[in-house]
C-alpha positions, 0 to 999 in steps of 0.5 A, spaced: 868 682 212 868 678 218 874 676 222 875 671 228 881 673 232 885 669 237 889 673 241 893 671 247 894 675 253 903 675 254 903 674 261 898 667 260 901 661 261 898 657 254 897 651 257 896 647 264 901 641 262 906 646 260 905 650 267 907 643 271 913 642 266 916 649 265 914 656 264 911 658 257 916 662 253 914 668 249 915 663 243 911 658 246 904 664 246 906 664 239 906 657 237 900 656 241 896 663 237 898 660 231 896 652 232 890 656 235 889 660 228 890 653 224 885 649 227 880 655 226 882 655 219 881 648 218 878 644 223 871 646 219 868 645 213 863 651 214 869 655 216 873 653 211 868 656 206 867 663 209 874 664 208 874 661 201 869 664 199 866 671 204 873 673 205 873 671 213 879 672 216 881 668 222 888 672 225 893 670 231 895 676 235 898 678 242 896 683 247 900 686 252 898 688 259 904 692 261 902 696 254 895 695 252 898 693 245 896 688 240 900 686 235 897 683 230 902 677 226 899 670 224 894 671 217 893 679 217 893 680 209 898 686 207 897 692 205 896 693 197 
């Protein structure tokens, strides 16, 4: 099994616009992980393939610098 993982760092803006405008909330990280791990998923016919027939798992997940964490929430199967 193969996996590609978005992560994003908690402590990094998500975007350079969003930097000049305001400062990125955490819910902003999380949209832009999940945006991120859509297009993945479907913005390639040969990625789209590997998911659907090898089983490649693209996963969004969070890192945290203060405590080395990452927390895994965005396409991550659950536990049979």
């Amino acid at each position: 099994m193969i996996i590609i993982c978005v992560v994003k760092r908690r402590d990094v803006l998500f975007s350079e616009l969003a930097r000049k405008l305001r400062p990125c909330s955490h819910l902003d990280q999380l949209i832009d992980v999940r945006m991120s791990t859509n297009h993945l998923r479907h913005g390639s016919a040969v990625l789209e393939q590997l998911i659907q027939n090898d089983g490649l798992l693209v996963v969004g997940a969070e890192y945290s610098l203060e405590t080395g964490i990452v927390e895994f929430f965005d396409g991550v199967p659950k536990p049979l």
